[in-house]
C-alpha positions as CSV (number, residue, x, y, z in Angstrom):
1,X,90.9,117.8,101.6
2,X,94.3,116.8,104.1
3,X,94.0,116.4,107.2
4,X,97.2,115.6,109.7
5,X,97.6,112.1,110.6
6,X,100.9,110.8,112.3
7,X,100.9,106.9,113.0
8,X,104.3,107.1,114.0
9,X,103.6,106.2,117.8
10,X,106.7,108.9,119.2
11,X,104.8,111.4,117.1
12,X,108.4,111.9,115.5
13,X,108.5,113.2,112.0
14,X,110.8,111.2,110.6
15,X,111.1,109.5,107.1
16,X,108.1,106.7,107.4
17,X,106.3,107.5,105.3
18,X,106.0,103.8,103.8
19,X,105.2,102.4,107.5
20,X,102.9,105.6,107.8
21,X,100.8,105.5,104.7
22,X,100.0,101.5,105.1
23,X,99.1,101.6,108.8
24,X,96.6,104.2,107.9
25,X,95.1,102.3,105.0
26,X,95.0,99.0,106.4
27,X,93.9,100.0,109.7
28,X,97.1,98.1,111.6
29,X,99.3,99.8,114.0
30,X,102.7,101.3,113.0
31,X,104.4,98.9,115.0
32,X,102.9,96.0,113.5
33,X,103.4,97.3,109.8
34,X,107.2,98.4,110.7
35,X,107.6,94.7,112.0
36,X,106.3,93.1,108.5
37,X,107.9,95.4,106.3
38,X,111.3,95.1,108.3
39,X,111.5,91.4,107.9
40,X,110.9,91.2,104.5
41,X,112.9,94.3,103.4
42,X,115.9,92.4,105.3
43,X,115.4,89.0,103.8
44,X,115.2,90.9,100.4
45,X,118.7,92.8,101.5
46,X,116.9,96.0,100.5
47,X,115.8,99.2,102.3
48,X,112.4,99.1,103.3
49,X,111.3,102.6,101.9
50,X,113.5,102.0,98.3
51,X,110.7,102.2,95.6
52,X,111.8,99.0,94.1
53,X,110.6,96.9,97.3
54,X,107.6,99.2,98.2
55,X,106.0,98.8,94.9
56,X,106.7,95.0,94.4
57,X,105.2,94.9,98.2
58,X,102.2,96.6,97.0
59,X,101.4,94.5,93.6
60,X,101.2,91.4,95.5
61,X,98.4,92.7,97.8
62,X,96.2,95.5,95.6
63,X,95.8,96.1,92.2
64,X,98.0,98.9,91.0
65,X,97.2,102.1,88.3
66,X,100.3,103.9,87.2
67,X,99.9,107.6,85.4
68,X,103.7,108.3,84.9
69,X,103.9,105.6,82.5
70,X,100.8,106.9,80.7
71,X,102.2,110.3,80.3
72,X,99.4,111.5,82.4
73,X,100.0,114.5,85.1
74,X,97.8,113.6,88.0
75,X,98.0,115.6,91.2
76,X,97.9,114.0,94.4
77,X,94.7,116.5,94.4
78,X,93.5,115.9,90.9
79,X,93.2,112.0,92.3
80,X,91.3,113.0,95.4
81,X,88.7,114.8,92.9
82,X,88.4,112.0,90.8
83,X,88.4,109.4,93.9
84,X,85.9,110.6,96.4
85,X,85.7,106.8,97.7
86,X,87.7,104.4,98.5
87,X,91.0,103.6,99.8
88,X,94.4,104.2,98.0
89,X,97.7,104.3,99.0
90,X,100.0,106.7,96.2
91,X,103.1,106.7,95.3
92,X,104.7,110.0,93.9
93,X,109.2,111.2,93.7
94,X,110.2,110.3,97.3
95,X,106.9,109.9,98.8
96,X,104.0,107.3,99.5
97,X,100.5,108.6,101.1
98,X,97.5,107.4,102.5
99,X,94.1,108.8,100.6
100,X,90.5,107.5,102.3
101,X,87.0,108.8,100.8
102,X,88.5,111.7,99.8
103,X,90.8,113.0,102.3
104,X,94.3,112.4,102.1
105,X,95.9,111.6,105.5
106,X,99.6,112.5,106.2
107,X,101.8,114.9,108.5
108,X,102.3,117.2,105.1
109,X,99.6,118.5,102.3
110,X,101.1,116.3,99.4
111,X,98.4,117.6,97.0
112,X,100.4,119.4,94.8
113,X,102.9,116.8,93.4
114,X,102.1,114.4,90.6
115,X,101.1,111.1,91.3
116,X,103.4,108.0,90.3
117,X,100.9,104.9,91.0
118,X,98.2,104.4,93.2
119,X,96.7,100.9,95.0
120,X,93.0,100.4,95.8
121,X,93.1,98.7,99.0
């Protein structure tokens, strides 16, 4: 199931999807997460959405699963399915999304595209 959940506190639709996804999981504000993620994005000279500092971010916090690197194709729906409880944040081409006891949360139904890695928070 998806249901439509925008942290972002303008309501703007814009690419957060990294501040977005980890709000929602961890229960902070967007402003808060933005704040974190900013400072260490900049003191790593990287941008805070490019896969190689989200994913590092991620591994020091939560215990990551990766299926691309199994050969496995898993939907972002497949995952829900399989993961009716729990907390995950997934990471799929260009995208990271919020998934809580079976819903996903996000401003688009991301159900469709194949799952990269995925975090238990």
């Amino acid at each position: 199931m998806w249901r439509y959940l925008n942290k972002n506190p303008q309501a703007r639709d814009v690419n957060d999807c990294v501040i977005r996804s980890i709000s929602a999981a961890e229960g902070r504000s967007w402003s808060d997460v933005y704040d974190e993620l900013s400072l260490l994005a900049r003191e790593q000279g990287i941008i805070l959405d490019d896969a190689r500092f989200v994913e590092p971010y991620l591994d020091g916090k939560y215990e990551r699963t990766c299926y691309k690197d199994k050969g496995q194709t898993m939907t972002v729906g497949d995952f829900l399915h399989l993961h009716p409880f729990g907390t995950y944040l997934v990471t799929m081409r260009g995208h990271i999304t919020c998934i809580k006891n079976g819903i996903l949360y996000d401003t688009w139904d991301c159900r469709d595209k194949i799952i990269w890695c995925a975090w238990e928070v």
